[in-house]
BAFI-414364 format. One record per residue: residue in one letter; x, y, z of N, C-alpha, C in turn. Coordinates in steps of 0.2 Angstrom, whole numbers, plus 5000, padded with zeros to 4 digits. Layout:
<recs>
AXYZXYZXYZ
...
</recs>
This chain:
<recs>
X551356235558551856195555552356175560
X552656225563553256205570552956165573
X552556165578552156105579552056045578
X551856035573551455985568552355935569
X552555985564553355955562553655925569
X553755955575553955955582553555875585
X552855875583552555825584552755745580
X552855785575553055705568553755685571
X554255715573554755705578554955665582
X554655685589554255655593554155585592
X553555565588553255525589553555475582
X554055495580554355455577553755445570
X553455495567553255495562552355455563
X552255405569551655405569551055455569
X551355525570550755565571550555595564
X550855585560550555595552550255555547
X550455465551549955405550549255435551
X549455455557548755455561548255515561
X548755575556548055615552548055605548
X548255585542548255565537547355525535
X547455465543546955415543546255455543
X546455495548545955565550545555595544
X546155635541545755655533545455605529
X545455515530545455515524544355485527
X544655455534543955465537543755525538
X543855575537543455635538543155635530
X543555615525543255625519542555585518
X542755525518542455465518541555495522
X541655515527540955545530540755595527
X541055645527540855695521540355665515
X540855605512540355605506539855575507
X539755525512539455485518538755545517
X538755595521538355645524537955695516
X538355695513538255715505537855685501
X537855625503537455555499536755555501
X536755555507536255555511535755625512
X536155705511535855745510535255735504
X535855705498535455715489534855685489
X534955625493534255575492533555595496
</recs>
């Protein structure tokens, strides 16, 4: 969390744009990969 927070700082907050975008493409392939399992 010190990090993360230290980072968001930094970067003037783009680096929580920029996991944010991460989780929601990481989800996206998840269900991606999920879909493709079931079939």
């Amino acid at each position: 969390p010190f990090l993360l927070q230290r980072i968001f700082e930094l970067s003037e907050g783009r680096s929580l744009r920029s996991n944010i975008a991460l989780v929601k493409n990481n989800a996206r392939l998840a269900a991606d990969i999920a879909v493709a399992l079931h079939s």
